[in-house]
C-alpha positions in Angstrom: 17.8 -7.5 -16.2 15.0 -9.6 -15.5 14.2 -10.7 -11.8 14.4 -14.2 -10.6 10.8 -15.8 -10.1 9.2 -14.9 -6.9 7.7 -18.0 -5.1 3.4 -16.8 -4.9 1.5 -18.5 -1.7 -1.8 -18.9 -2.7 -4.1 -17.9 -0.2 -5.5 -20.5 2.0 -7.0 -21.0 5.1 -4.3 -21.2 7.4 -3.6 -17.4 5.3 -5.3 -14.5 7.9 -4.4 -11.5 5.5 -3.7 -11.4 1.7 -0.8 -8.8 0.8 -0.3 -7.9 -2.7 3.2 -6.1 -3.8 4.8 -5.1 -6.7 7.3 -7.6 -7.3 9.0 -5.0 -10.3 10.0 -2.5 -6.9 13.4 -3.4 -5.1 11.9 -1.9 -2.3 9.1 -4.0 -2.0 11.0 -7.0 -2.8 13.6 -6.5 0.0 10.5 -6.0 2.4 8.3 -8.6 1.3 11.2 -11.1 1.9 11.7 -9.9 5.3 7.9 -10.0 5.8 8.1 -14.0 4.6 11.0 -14.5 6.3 9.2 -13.3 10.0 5.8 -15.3 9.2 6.6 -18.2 10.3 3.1 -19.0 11.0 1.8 -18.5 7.2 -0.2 -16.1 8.3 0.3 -14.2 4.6 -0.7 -15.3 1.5 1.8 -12.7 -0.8 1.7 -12.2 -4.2 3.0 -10.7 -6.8 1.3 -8.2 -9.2 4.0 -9.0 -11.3 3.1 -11.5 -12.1 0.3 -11.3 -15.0 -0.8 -14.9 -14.0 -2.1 -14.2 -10.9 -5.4 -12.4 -9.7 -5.8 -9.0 -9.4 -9.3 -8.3 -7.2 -8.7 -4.6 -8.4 -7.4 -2.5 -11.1 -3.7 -3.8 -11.4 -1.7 -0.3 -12.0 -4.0 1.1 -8.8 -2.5 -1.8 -6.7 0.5 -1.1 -8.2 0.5 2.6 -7.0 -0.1 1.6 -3.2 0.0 -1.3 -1.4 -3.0 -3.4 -0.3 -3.9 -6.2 1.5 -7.3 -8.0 2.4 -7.9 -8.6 6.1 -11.2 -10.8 7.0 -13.1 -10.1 3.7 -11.8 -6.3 4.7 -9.6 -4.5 1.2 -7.2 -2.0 2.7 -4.6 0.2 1.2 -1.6 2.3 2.3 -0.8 2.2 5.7 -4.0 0.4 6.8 -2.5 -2.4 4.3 0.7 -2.2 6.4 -0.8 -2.2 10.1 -2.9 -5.9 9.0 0.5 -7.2 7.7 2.2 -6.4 10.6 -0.7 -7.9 12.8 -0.1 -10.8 11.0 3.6 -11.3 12.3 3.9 -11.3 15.8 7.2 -9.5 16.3 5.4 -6.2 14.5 1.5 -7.3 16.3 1.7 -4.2 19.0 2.5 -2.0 15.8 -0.2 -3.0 13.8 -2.8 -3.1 17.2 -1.2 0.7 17.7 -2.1 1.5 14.2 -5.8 1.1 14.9 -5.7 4.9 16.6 -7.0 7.0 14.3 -4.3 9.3 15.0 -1.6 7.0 15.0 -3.0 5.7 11.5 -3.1 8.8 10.5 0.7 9.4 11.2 1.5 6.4 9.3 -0.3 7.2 5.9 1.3 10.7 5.9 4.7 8.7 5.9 3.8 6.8 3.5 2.4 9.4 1.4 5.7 11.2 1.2 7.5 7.7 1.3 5.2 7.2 -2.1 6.5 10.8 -3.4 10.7 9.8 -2.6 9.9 5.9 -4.0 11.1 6.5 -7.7 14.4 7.9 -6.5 14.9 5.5 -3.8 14.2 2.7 -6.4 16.7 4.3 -8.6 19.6 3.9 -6.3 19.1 0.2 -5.9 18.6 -1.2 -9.1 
């Protein structure tokens, strides 16, 4: 079934952190919605890899196989990708400032490095 079209925000300056996300993942669409929903300020640019149309600063299926963002000029992946994002919204800001400890950082990307290992089942139960 195909999916409806996701609105893209093109980065801008008002735009602190650019967040790409695979738009194909029902995961990532459910979060990325919630994201929009609590950045209020337009903090985020998001877009969709999805989407062929839109640039891809780095090899597409790469992005597609973890999520990244770019904070001030800065490319981050994984759970670093995840701690700018929620920096950007200010209900999740003291996670994101947290995630700056090496060690807490570190905590993170192992959960999302076994999150990455369940993802294909988990997708499979909600599509």
């Amino acid at each position: 079934m195909p999916r409806p079209p996701q609105q893209t925000q093109a980065p801008s300056r008002r735009n602190r952190l650019t967040v790409w996300y695979d738009g194909g993942c029902p995961l990532c669409l459910r979060e990325i919605a919630l994201m929009r929903r609590w950045d209020r300020a337009g903090n985020i640019a998001f877009i969709d890899l999805g989407d062929q149309a839109q640039a891809c600063p780095l090899d597409r299926q790469l992005m597609l196989a973890r999520f990244h963002a770019q904070e001030d000029g800065v490319m981050l992946d994984g759970a670093a990708a995840f701690a700018a994002m929620w920096r950007a919204i200010p209900r999740l800001r003291l996670l994101g400032e947290l995630a700056r400890y090496r060690l807490v950082l570190w905590g993170l990307e192992a959960a999302y490095a076994w999150f990455l290992k369940i993802r294909p089942i988990l997708q499979r139960w909600l599509r």
